[in-house]
C-alpha positions as CSV (number, residue, x, y, z in Angstrom):
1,X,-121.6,-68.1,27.4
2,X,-124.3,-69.9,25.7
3,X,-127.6,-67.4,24.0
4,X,-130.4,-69.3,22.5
5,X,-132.1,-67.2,19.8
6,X,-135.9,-68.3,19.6
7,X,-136.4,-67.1,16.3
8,X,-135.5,-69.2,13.3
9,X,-134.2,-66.7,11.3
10,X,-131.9,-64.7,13.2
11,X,-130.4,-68.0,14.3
12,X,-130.5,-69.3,10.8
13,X,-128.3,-66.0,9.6
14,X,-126.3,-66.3,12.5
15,X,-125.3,-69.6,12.0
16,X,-124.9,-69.2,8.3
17,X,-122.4,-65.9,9.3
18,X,-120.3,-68.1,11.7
19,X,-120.1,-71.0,8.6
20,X,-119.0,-68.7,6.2
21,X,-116.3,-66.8,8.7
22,X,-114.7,-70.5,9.4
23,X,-114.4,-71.2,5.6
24,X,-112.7,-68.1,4.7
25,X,-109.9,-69.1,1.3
26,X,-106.6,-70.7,2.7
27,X,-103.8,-69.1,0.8
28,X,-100.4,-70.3,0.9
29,X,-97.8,-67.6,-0.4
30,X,-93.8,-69.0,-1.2
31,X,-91.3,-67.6,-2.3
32,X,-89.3,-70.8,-3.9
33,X,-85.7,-70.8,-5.1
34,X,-83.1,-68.6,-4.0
35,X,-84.7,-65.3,-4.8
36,X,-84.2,-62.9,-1.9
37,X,-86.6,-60.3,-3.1
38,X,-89.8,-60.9,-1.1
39,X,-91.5,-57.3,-0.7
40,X,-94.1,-58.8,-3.4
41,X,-94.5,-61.1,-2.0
42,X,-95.6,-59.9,1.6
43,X,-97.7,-56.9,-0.4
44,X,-99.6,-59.7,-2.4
45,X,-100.0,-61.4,1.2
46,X,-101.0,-58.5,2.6
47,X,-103.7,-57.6,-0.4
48,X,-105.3,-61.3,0.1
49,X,-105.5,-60.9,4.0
50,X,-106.6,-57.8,3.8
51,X,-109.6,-59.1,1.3
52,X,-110.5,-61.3,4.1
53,X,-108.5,-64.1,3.3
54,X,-106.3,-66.4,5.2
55,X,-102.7,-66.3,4.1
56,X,-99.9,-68.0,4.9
57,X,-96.6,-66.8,4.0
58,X,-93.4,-69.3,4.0
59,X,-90.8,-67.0,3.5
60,X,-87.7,-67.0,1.5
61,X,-86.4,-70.0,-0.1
62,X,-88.5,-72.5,0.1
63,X,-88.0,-76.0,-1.8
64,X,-90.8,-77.5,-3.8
65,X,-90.9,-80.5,-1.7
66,X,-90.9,-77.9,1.6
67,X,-93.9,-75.6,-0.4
68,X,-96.2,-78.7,-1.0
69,X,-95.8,-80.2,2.5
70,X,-96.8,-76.6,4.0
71,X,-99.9,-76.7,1.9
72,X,-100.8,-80.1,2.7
73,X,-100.0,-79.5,6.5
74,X,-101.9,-76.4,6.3
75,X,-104.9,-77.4,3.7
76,X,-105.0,-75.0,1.9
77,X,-107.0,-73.9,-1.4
78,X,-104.2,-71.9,-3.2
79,X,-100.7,-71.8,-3.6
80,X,-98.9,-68.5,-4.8
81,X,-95.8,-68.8,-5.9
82,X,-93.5,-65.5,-6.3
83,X,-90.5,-65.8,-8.3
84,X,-88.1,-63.3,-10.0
85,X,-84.9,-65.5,-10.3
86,X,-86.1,-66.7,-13.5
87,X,-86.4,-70.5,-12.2
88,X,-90.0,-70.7,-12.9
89,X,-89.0,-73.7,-15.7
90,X,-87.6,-75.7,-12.9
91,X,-89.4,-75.2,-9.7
92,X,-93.3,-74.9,-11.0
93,X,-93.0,-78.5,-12.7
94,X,-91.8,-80.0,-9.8
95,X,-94.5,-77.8,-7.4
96,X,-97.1,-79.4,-9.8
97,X,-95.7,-83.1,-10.2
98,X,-95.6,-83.0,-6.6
99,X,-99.0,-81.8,-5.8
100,X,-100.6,-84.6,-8.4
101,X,-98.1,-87.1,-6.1
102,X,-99.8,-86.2,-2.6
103,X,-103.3,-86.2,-4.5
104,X,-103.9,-82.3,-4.1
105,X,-104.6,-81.7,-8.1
106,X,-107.8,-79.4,-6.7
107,X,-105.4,-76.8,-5.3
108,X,-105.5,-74.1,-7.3
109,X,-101.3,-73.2,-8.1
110,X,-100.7,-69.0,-9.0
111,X,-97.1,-67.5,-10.5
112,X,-96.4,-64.1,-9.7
113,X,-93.0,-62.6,-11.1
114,X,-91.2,-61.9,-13.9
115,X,-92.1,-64.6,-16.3
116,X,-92.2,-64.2,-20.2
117,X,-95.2,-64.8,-21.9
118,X,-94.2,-67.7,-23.3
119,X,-92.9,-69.1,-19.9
120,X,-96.3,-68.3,-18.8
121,X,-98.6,-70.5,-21.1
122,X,-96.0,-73.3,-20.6
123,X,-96.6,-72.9,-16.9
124,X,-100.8,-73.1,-17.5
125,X,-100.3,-76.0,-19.8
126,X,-98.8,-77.8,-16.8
127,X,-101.9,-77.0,-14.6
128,X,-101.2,-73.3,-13.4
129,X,-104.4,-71.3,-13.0
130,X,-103.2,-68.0,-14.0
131,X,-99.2,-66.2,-14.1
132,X,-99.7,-62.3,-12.7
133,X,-96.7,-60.8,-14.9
134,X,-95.4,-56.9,-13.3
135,X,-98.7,-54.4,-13.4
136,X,-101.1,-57.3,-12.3
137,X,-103.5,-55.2,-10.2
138,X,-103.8,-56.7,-6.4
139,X,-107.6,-56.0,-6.7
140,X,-107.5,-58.4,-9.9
141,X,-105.5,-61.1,-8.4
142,X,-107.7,-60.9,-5.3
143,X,-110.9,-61.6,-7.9
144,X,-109.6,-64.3,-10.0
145,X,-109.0,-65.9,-6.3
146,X,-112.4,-65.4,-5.3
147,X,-114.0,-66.9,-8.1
148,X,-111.7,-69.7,-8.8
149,X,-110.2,-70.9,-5.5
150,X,-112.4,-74.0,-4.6
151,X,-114.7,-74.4,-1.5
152,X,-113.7,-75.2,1.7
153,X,-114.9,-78.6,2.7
């Protein structure tokens, strides 16, 4: 069903309404390594959808190479990665050498777990955004998205 709208404004917001629904942030949510905890991250997923965000969650165990082909696949503008195992030192260098590799430096690459602080400016010196440590509020990770994700083409 087809409705013209005669007058230039209301069609104006209306198309501006359906522009803005269809670039709604892509989030891609892993849980790399063999950490088996994931309640995390489905709560995190949850928070972002919920926020009005579109999430995609991988699931358990997930390979760098396998993480990085799902974000290219599904083009997204974020990638959160959840990890308790302690393996941040091996599996976010090799998330982030292969994102430069496929050419997708402008997605913006989140930790979430248990990572020391030290860990944690290591990670941002190799190109992570921002490490949410235990406590991170959901309402503070869902802002730092919001105004640091990049545009939808």
């Amino acid at each position: 069903m087809i409705c013209l709208i005669w007058n230039d404004l209301t069609w104006n917001r209306k198309f501006q309404l359906n522009l803005n629904m269809d670039r709604r942030i892509r989030v891609l949510v892993a849980k790399p390594g063999l950490d088996g905890h994931d309640r995390g991250a489905k709560v995190i997923a949850r928070a972002l959808r919920d926020a009005g965000m579109e999430v995609i969650y991988t699931g358990l165990r997930q390979t760098p190479e396998m993480i990085v082909n799902a974000a290219l696949q599904e083009d997204v503008q974020v990638i959160g990665l959840s990890i308790l195992s302690g393996a941040h030192n091996a599996i976010v260098p090799r998330v982030m050498e292969l994102l430069k590799q496929k050419h997708m430096d402008d997605v913006l690459v989140l930790v979430g777990g248990i990572v020391p602080d030290e860990d944690a400016e290591q990670l941002k010196r190799l190109g992570v955004a921002a490490v949410f440590q235990p406590g991170a509020s959901l309402e503070g990770i869902v802002d730092f998205i919001r105004r640091s994700a990049p545009q939808a083409a």
